[in-house]
PDB file with one MODEL, atoms N, CA, C and O in Angstrom:
MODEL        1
ATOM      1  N   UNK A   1     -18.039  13.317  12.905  1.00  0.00           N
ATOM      2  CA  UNK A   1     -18.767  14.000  11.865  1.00  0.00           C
ATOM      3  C   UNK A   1     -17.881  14.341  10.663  1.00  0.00           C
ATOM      4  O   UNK A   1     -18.249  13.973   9.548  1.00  0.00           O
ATOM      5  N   UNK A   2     -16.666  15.064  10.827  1.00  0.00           N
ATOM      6  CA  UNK A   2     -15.685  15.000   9.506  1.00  0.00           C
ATOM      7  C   UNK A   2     -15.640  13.957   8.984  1.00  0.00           C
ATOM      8  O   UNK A   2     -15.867  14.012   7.776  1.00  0.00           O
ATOM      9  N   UNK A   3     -15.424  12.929   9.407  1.00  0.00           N
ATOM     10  CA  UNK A   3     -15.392  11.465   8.479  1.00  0.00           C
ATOM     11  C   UNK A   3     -16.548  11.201   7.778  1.00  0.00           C
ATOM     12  O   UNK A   3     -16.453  10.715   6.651  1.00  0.00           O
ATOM     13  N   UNK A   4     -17.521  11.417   8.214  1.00  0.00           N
ATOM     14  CA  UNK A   4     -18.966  11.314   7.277  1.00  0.00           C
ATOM     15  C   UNK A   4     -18.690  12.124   5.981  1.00  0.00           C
ATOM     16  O   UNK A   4     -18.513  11.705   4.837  1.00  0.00           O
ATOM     17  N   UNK A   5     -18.702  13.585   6.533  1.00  0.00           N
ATOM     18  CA  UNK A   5     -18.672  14.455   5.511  1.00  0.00           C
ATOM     19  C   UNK A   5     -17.855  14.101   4.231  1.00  0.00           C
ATOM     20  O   UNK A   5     -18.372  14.146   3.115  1.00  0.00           O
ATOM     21  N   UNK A   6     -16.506  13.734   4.450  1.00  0.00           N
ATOM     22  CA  UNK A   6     -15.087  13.912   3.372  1.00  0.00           C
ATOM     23  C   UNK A   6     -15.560  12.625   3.090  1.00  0.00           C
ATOM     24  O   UNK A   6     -15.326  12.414   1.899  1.00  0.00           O
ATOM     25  N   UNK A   7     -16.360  11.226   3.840  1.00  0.00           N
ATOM     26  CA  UNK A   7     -16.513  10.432   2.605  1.00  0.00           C
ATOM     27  C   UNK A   7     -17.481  10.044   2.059  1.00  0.00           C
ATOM     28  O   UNK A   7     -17.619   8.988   1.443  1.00  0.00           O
ATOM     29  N   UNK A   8     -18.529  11.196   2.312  1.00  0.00           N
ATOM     30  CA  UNK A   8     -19.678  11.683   1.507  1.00  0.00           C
ATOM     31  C   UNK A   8     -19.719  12.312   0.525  1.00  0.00           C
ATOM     32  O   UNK A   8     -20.547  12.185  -0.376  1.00  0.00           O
ATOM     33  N   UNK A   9     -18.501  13.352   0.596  1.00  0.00           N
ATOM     34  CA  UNK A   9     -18.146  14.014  -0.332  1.00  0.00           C
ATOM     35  C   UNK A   9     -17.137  13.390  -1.796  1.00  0.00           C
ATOM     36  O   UNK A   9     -17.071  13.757  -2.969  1.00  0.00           O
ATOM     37  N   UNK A  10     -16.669  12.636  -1.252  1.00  0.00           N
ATOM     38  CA  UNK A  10     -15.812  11.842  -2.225  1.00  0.00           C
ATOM     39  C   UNK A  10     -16.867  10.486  -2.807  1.00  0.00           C
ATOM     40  O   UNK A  10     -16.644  10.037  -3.932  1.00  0.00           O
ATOM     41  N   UNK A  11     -18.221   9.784  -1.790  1.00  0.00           N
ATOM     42  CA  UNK A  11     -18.613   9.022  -2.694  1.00  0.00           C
ATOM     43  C   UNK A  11     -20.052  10.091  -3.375  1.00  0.00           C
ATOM     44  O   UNK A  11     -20.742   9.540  -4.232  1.00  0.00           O
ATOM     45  N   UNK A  12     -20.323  11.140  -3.079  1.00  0.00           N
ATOM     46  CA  UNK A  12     -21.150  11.801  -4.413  1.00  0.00           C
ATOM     47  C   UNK A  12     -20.212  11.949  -5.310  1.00  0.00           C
ATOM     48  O   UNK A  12     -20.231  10.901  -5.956  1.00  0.00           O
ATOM     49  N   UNK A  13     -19.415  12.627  -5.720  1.00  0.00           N
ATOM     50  CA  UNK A  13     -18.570  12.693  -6.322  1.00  0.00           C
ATOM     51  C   UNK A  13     -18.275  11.502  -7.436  1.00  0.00           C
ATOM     52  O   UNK A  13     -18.204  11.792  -8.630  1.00  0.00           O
ATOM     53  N   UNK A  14     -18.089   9.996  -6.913  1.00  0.00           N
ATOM     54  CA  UNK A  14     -18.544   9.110  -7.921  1.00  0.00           C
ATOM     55  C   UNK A  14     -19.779   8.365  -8.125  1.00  0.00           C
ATOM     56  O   UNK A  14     -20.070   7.258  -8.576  1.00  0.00           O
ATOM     57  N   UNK A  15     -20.446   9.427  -7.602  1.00  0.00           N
ATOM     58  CA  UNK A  15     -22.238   8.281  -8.239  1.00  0.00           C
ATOM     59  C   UNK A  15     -22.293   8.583  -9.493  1.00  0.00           C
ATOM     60  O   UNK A  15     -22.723   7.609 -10.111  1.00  0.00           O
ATOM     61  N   UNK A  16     -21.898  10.122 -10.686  1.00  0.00           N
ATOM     62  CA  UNK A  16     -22.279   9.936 -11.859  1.00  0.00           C
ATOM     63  C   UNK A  16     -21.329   8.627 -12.237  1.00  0.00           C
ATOM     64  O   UNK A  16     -22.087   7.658 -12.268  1.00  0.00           O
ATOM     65  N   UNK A  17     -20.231   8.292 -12.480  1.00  0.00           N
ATOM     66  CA  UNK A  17     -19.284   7.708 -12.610  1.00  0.00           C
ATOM     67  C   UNK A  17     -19.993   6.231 -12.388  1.00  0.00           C
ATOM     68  O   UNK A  17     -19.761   5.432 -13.295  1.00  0.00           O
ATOM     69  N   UNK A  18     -20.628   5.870 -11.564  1.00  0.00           N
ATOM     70  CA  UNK A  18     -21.047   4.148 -11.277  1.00  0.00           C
ATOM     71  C   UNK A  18     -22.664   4.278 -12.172  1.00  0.00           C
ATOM     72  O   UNK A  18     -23.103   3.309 -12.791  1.00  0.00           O
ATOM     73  N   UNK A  19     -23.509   5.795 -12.096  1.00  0.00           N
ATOM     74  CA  UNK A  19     -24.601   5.626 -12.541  1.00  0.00           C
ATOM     75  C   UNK A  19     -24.257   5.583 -14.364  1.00  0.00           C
ATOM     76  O   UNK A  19     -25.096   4.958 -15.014  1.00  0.00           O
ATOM     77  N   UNK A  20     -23.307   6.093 -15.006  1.00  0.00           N
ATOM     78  CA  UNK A  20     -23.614   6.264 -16.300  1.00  0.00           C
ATOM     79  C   UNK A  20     -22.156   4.836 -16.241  1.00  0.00           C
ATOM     80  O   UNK A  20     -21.072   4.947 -16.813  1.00  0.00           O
ATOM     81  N   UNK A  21     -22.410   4.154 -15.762  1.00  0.00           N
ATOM     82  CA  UNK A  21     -21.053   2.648 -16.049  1.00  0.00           C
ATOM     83  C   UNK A  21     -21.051   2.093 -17.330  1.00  0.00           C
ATOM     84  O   UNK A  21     -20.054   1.588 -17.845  1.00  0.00           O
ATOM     85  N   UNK A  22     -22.301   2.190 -17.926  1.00  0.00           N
ATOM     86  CA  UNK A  22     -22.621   1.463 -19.308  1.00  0.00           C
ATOM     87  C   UNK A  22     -21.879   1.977 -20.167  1.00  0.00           C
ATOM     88  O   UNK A  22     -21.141   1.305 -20.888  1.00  0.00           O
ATOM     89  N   UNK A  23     -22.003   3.673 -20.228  1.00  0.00           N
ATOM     90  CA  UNK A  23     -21.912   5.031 -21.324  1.00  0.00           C
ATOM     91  C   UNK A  23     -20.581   4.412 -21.720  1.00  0.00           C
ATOM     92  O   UNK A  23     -19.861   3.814 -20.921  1.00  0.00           O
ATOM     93  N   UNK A  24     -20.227   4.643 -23.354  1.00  0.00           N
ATOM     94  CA  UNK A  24     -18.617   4.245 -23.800  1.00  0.00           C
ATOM     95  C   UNK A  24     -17.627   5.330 -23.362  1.00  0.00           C
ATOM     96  O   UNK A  24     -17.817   6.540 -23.484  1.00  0.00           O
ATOM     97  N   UNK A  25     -16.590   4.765 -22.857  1.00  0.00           N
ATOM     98  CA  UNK A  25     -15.731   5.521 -22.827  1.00  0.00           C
ATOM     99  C   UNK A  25     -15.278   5.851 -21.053  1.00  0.00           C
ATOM    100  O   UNK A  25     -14.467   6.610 -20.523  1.00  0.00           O
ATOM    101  N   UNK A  26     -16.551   4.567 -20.393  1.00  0.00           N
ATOM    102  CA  UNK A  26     -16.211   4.545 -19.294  1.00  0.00           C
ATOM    103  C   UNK A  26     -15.786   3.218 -18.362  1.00  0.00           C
ATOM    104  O   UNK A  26     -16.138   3.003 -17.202  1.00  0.00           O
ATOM    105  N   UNK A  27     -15.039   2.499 -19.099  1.00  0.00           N
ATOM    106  CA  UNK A  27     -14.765   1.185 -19.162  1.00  0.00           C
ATOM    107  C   UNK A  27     -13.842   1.032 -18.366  1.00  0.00           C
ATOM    108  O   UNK A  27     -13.631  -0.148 -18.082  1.00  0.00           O
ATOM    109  N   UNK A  28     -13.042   1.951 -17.770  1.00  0.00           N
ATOM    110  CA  UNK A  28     -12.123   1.889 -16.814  1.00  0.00           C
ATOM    111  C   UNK A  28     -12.461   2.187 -16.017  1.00  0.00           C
ATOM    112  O   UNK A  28     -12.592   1.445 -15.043  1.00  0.00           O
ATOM    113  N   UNK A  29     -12.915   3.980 -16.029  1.00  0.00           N
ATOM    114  CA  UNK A  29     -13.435   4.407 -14.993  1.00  0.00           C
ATOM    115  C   UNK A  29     -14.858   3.191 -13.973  1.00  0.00           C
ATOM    116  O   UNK A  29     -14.881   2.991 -12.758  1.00  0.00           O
ATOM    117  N   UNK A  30     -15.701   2.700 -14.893  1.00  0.00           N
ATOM    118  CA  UNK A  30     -16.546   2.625 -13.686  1.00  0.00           C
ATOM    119  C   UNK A  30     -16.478   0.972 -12.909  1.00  0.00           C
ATOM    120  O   UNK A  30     -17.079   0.559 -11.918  1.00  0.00           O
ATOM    121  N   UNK A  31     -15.732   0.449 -13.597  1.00  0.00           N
ATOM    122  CA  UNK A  31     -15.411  -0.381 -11.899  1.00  0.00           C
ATOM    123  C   UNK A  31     -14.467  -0.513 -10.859  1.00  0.00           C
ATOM    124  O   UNK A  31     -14.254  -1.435 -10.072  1.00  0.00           O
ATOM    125  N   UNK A  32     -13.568   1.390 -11.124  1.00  0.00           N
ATOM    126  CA  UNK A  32     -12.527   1.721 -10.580  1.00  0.00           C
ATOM    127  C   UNK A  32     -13.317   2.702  -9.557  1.00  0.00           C
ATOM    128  O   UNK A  32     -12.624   3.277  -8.718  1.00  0.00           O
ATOM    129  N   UNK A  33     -14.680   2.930  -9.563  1.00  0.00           N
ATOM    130  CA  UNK A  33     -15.497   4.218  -9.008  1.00  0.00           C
ATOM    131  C   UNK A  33     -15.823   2.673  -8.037  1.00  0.00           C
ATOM    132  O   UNK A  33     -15.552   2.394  -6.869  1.00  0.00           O
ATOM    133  N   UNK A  34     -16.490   1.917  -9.091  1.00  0.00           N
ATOM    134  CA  UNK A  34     -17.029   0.747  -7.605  1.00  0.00           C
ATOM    135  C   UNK A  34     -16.218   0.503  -6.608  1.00  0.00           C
ATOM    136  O   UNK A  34     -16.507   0.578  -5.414  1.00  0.00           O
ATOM    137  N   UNK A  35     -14.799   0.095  -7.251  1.00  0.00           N
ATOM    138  CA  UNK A  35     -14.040  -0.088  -6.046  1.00  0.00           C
ATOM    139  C   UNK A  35     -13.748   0.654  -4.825  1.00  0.00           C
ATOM    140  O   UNK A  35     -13.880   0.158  -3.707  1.00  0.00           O
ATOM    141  N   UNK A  36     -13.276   2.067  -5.084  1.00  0.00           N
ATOM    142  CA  UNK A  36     -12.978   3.027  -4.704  1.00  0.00           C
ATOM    143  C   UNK A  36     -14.425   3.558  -3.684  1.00  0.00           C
ATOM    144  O   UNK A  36     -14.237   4.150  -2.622  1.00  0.00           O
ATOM    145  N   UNK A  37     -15.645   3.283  -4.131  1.00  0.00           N
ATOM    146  CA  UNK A  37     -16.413   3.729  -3.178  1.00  0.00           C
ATOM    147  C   UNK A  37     -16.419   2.674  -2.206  1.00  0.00           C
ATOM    148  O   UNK A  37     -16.350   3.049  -1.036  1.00  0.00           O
ATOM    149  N   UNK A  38     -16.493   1.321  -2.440  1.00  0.00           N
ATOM    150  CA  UNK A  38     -16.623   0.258  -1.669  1.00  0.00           C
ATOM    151  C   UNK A  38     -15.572   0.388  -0.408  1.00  0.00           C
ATOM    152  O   UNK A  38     -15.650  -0.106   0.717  1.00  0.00           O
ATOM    153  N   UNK A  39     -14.561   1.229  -0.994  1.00  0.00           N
ATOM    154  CA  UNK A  39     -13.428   1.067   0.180  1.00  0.00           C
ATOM    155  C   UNK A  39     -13.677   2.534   0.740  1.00  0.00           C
ATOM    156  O   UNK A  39     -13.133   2.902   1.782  1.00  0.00           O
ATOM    157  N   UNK A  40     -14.324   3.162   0.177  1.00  0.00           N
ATOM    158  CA  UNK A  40     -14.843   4.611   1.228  1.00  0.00           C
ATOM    159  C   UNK A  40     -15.706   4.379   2.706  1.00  0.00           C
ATOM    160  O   UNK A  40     -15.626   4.904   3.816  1.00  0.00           O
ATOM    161  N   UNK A  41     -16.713   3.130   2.012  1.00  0.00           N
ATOM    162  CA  UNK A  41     -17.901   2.642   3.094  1.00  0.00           C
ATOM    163  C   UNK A  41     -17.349   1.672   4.034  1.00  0.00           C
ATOM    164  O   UNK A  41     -17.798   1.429   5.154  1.00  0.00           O
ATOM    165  N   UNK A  42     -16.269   1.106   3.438  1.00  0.00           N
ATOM    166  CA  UNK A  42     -16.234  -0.413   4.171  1.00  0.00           C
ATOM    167  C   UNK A  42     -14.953   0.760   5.645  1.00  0.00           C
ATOM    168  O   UNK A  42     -15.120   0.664   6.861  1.00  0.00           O
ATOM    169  N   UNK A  43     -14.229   1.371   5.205  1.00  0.00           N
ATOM    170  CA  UNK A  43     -13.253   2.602   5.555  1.00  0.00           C
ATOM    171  C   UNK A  43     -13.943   3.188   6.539  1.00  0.00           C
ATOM    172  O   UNK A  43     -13.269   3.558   7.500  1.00  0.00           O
ATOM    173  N   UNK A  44     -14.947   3.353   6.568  1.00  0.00           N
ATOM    174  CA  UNK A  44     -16.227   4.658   7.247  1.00  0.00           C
ATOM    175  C   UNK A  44     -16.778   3.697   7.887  1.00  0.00           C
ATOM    176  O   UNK A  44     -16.934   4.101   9.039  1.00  0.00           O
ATOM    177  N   UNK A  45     -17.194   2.560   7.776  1.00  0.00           N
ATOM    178  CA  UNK A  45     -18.034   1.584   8.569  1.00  0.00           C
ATOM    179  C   UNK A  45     -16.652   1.248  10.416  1.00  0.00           C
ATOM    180  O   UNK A  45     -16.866   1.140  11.624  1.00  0.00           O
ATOM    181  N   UNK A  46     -15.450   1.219   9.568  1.00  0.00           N
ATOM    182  CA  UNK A  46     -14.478   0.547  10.451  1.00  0.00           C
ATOM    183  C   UNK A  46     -14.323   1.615  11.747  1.00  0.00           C
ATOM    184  O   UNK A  46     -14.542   1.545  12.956  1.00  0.00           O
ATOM    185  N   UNK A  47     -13.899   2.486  10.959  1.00  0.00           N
ATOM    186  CA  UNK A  47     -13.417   4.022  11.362  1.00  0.00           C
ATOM    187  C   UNK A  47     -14.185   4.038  12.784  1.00  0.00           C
ATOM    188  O   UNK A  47     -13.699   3.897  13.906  1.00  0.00           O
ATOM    189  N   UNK A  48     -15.731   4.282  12.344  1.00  0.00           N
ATOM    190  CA  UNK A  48     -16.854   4.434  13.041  1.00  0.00           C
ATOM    191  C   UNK A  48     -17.280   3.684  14.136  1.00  0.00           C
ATOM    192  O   UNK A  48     -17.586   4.013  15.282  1.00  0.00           O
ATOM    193  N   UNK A  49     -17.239   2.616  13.561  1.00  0.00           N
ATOM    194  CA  UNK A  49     -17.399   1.495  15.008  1.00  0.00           C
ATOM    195  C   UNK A  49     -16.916   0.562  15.263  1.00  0.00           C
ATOM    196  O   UNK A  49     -17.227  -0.151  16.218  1.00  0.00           O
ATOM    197  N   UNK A  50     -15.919   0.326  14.353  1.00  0.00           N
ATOM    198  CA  UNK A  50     -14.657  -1.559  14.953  1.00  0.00           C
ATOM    199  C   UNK A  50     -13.422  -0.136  15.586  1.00  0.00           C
ATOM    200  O   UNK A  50     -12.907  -0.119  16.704  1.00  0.00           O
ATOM    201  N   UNK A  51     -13.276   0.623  14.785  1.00  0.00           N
ATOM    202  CA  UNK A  51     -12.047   1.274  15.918  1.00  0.00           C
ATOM    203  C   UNK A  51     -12.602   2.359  17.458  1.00  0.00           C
ATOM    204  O   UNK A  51     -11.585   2.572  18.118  1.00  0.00           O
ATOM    205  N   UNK A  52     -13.290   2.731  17.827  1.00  0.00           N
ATOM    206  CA  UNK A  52     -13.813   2.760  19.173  1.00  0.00           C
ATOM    207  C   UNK A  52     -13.975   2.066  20.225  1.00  0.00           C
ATOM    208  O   UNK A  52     -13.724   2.320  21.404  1.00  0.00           O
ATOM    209  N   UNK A  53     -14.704   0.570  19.387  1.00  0.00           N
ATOM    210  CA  UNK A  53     -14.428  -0.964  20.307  1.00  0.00           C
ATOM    211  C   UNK A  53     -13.063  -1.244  20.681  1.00  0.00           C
ATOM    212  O   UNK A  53     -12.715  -1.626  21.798  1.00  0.00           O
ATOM    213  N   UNK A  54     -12.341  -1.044  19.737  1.00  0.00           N
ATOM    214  CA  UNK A  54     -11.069  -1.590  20.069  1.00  0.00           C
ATOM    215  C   UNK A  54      -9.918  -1.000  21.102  1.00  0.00           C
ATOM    216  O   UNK A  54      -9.089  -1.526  21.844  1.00  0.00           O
ATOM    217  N   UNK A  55     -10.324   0.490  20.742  1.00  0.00           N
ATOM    218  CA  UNK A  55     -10.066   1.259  21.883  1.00  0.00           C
ATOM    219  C   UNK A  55     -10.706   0.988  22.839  1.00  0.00           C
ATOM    220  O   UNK A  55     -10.041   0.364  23.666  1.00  0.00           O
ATOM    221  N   UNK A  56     -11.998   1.220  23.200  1.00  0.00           N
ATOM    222  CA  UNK A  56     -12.443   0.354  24.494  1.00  0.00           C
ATOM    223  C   UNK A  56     -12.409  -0.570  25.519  1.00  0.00           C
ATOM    224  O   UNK A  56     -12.702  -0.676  26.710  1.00  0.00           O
ATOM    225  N   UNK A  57     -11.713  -1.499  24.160  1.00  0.00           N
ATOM    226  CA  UNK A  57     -11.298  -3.236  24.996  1.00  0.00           C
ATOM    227  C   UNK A  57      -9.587  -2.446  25.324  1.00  0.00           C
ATOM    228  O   UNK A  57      -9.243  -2.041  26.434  1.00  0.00           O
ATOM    229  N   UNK A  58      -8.913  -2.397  24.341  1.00  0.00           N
ATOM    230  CA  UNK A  58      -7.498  -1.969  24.800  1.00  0.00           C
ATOM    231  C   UNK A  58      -6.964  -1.279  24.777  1.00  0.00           C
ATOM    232  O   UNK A  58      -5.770  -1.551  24.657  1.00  0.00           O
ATOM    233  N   UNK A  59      -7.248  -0.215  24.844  1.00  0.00           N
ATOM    234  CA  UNK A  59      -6.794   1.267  25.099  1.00  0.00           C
ATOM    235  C   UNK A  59      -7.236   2.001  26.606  1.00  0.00           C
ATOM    236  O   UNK A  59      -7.776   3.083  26.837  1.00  0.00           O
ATOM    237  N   UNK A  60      -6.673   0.729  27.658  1.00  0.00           N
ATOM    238  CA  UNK A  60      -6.783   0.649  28.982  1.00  0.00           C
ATOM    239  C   UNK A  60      -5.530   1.172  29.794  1.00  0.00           C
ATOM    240  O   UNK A  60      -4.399   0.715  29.630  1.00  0.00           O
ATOM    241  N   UNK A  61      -5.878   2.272  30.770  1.00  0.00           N
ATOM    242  CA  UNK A  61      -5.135   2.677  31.020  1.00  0.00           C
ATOM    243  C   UNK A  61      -4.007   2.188  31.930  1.00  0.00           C
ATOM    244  O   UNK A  61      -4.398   1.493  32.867  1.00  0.00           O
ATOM    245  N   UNK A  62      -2.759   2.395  31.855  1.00  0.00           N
ATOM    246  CA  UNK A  62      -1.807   1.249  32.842  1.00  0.00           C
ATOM    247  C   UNK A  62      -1.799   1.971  34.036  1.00  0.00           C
ATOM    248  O   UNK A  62      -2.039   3.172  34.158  1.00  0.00           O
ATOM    249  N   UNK A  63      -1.439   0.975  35.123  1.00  0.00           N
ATOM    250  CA  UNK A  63      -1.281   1.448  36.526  1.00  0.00           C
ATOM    251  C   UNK A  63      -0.036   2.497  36.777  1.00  0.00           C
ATOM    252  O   UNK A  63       1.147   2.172  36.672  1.00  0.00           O
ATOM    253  N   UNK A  64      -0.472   3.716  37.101  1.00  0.00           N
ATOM    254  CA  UNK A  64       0.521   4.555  37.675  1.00  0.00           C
ATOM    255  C   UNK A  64       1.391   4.298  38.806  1.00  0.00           C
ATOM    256  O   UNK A  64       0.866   4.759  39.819  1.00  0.00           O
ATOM    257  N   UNK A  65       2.483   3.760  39.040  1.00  0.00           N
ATOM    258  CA  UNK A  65       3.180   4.009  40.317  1.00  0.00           C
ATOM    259  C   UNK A  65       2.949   4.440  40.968  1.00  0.00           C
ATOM    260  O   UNK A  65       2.557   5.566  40.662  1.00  0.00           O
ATOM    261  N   UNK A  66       2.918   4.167  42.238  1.00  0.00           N
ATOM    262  CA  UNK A  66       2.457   4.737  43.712  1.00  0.00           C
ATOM    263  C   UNK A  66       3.709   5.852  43.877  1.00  0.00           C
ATOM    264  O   UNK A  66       4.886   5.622  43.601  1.00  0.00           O
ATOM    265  N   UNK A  67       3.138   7.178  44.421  1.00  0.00           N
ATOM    266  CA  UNK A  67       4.036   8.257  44.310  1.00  0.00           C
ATOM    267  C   UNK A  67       4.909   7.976  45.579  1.00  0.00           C
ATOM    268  O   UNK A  67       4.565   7.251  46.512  1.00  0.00           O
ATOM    269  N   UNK A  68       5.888   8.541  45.492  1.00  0.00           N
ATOM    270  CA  UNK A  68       7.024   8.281  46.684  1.00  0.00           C
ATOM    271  C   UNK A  68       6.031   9.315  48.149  1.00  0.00           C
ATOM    272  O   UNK A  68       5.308  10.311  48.143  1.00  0.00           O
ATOM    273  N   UNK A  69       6.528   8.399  49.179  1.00  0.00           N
ATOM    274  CA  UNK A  69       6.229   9.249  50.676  1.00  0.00           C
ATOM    275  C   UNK A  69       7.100  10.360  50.868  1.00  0.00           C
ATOM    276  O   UNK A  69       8.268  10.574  50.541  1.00  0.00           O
ATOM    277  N   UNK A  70       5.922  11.250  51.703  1.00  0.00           N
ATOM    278  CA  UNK A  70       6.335  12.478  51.753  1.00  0.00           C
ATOM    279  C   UNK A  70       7.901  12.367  53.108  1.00  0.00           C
ATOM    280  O   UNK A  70       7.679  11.812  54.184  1.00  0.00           O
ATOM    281  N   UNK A  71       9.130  12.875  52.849  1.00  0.00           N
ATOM    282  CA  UNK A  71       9.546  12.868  53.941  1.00  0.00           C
ATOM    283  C   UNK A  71      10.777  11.545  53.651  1.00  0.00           C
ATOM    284  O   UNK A  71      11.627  11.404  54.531  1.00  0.00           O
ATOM    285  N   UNK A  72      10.821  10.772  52.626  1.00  0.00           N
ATOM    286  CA  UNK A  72      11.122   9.424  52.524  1.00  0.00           C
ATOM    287  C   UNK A  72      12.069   9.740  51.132  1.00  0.00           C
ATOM    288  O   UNK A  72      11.672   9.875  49.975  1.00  0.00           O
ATOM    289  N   UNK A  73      13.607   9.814  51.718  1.00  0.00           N
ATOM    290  CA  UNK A  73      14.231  10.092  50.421  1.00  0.00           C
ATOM    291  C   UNK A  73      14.404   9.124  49.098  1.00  0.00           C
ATOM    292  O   UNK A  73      14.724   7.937  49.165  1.00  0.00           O
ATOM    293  N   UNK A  74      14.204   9.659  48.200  1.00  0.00           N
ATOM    294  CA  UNK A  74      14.270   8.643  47.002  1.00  0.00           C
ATOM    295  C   UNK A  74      15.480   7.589  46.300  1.00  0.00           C
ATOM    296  O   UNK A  74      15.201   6.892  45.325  1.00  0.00           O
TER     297      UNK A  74
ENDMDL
END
């Protein structure tokens, strides 16, 4: 849920910025807002569900050593 939020909060933050793209004086700014959001979503898409899978497939736990017998010096 934090990850939603902070990059919800950062892409409202540039919707005036992509919505007024035409307005002069924003010729830098607004296909630096496109970019920048594109890598918020594509960021939030990964985050969310290619890194859980991946933990899933390999973030398998290794075999613990069999503990020494009781009685059986080491």
């Amino acid at each position: 849920m934090p990850i939603l939020m902070t990059a919800a909060c950062a892409g409202l933050a540039l919707l005036p910025l992509i919505v007024a793209g035409n307005a002069p004086g924003h010729e830098i700014e607004h296909p630096m807002a496109i970019v920048i959001l594109g890598g918020l979503v594509s960021s939030t898409v990964l985050n969310l569900f290619l890194m859980p899978a991946l933990y899933a497939r390999f973030g398998r736990e290794k075999p613990t050593p069999d503990a020494p017998l009781a009685g059986v010096p080491a």
